[in-house]
N, C-alpha and C positions, 0 to 999 in steps of 0.2 A: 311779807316774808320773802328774803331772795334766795335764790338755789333750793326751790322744793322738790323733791322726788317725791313723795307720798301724801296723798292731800283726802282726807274727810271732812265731808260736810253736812252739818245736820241729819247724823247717821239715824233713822230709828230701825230697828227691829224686834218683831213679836212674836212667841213662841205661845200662841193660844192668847190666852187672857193675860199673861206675863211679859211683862216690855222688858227685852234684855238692854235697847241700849234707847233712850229720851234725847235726841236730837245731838250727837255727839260732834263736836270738831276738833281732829286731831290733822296738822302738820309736822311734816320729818324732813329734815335736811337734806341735800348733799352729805353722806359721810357722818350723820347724826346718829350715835347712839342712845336711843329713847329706849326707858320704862316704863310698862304699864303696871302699876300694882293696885289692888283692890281686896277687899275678902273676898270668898267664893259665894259668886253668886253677884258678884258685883257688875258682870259685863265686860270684864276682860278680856276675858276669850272671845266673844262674841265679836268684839269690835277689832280682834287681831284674826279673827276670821272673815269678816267683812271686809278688810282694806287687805288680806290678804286674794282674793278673789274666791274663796273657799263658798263664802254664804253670802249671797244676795241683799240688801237693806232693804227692808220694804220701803224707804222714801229714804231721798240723799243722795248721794255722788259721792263714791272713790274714784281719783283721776292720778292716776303713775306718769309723768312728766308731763301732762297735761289731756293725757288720754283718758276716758273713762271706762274706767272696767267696768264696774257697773250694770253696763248697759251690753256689755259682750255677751255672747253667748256662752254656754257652758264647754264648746269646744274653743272658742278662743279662750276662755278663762285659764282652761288646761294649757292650753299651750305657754299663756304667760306664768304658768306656776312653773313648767318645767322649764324656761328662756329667763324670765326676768326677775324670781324671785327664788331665793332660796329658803329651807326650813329645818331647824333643828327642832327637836321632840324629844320631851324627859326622858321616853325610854330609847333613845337613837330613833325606834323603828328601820333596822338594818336587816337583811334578807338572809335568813340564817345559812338558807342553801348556797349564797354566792361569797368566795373568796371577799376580802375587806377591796382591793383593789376596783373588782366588777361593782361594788354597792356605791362607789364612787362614781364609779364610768357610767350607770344606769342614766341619769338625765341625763347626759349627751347621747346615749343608745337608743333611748325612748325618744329623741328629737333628730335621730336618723343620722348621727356620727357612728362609723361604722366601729364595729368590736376593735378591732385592734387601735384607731386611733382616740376612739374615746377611753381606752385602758393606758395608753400612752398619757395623755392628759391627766389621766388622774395620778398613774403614778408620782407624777411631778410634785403633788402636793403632802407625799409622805415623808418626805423630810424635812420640809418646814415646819409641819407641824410631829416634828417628833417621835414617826411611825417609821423611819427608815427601817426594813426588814421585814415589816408586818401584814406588807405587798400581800401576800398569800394566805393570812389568816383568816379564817372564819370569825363572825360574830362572838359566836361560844367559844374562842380560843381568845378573845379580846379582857383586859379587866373593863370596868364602866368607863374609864378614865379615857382610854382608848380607844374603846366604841365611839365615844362622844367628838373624842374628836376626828374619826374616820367618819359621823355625821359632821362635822363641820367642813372636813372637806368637797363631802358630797353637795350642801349646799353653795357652795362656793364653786365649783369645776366649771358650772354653767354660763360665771362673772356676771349674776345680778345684779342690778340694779337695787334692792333690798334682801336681807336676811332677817326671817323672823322665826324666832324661838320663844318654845310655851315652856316657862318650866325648866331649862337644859339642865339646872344643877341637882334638882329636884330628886333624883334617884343617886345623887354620888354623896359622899362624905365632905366635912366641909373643906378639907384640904386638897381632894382632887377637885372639889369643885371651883375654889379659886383659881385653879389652874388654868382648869376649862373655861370660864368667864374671860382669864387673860387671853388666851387664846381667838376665844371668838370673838372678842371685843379687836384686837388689834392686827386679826387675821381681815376680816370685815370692814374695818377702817384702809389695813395694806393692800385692798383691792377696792378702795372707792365707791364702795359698798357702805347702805346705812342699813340700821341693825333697829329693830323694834323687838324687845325683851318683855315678852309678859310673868311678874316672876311674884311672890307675897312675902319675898326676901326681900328686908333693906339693904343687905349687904351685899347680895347682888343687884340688885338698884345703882349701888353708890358706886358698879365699873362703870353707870353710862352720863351721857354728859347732862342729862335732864328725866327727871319724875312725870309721870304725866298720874294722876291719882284718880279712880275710876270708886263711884259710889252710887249706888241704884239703878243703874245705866246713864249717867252723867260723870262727866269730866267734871272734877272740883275748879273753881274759878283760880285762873291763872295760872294752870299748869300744863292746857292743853294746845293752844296753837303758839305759841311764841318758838325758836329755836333759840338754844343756846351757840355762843360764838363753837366753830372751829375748836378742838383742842390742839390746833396749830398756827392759832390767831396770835396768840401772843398774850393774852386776854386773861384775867382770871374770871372766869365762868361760875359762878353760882345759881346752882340749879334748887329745886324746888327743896331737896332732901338739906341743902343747906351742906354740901359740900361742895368744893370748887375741884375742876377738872385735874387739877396738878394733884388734889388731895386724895386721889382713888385708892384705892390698896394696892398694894403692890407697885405704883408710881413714885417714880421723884421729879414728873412734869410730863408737858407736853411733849418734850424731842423725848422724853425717855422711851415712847411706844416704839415698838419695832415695827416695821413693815414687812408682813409675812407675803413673800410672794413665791409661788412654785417655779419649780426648774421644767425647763422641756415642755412649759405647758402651751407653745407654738401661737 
């Protein structure tokens, strides 16, 4: 597989006597938007927590352009969640007390860009994605819809290397939540950014360009290391769900994605 960002291998981990994940391998593109879907209790989470550096595998390797997290420490771990990875969360998790602007600027704050120019950065990102004005809102003055996407800017401000969300539609209705999928699908793609969605939606599934299906703590056979082309190959892509990349909702192909990219973000 060429242009890997994200690589597991033979993930296991054990919570007691309970094996959340049985020797898992999962690969992610360059630019690849992958979903994990499973029932609960399947190892979802567990394996979007592991490759994201959150929980430890007890045997395996996650390596992010060829580095192993893994094996960091829990202060480098931190540092690469707030540098090299972003995360959206069903409920945002946005900071009630701080303006929508500051909930954005927080990871460059917390990695020592000072107040004002990590406020500047973030601002840049509320008009592309459709907050112009909201600069100053509170969480509690946001509907979900706009919460969710002042988290997607927050995971974004920092220009990871990967974006992963558990769940983002999970708390919104199904029309905002189309919204929101287009967004952080093509917001994450217009920063070169690849996207791991853990979701038990198939229709949120069918924004990203490949299935990856998760069952007892195993990936189902053939749907976990292979990448789907580019959906700027040229290519029709058939992914596991048995749609092709032109065929998403709300698409009418490959050139139609936008490229969301922020103003002033220096």
């Amino acid at each position: 597989m060429t242009n890997v960002v994200l690589e597991g291998f033979d993930l296991v981990k054990r919570f007691g006597s309970t094996v959340a994940l049985d020797g898992v391998g999962l690969a992610v593109g360059r630019g690849e938007a992958v979903a994990i879907m499973g029932p609960s209790g399947s190892g979802k989470s567990t394996l979007l927590h592991c490759l994201a550096g959150i929980t430890r595998p007890d045997t395996g390797e996650v390596r992010l352009l060829g580095q192993r997290v893994d094996a960091m420490g829990e202060r480098q771990r931190s540092a690469l969640r707030r540098t090299r990875f972003g995360f959206v969360f069903q409920f945002g998790q946005l900071l009630p007390e701080l303006p929508a602007e500051e909930n954005v600027a927080l990871p460059l704050m917390l990695g020592g860009v000072s107040r004002g120019e990590a406020v500047r950065r973030a601002r840049g990102w509320f008009g592309p994605l459709g907050l112009g004005g909201m600069e100053g809102r509170r969480p509690g003055e946001l509907s979900g819809g706009q919460a969710q996407r002042v988290a997607i800017a927050r995971a974004l401000v920092t220009r990871p290397a990967v974006v992963f969300a558990d769940e983002p539609t999970g708390a919104l209705d199904q029309t905002t939540g189309h919204d929101t999928m287009r967004l952080l699908v093509e917001a994450t793609r217009g920063n070169d950014a690849s996207l791991v969605v853990v979701t038990h939606d198939p229709q949120v599934a069918r924004w990203c360009d490949r299935t990856v299906e998760v069952r007892d703590g195993r990936v189902l056979p053939g749907t976990g290391r292979g990448m789907a082309a580019g959906p700027y190959s040229g290519h029709d892509v058939q992914g596991h769900s048995g749609h092709d990349v032109q065929g998403r909702p709300g698409h009418d192909g490959p050139g139609s994605l936008t490229r969301i990219l922020p103003g002033g973000n220096g």
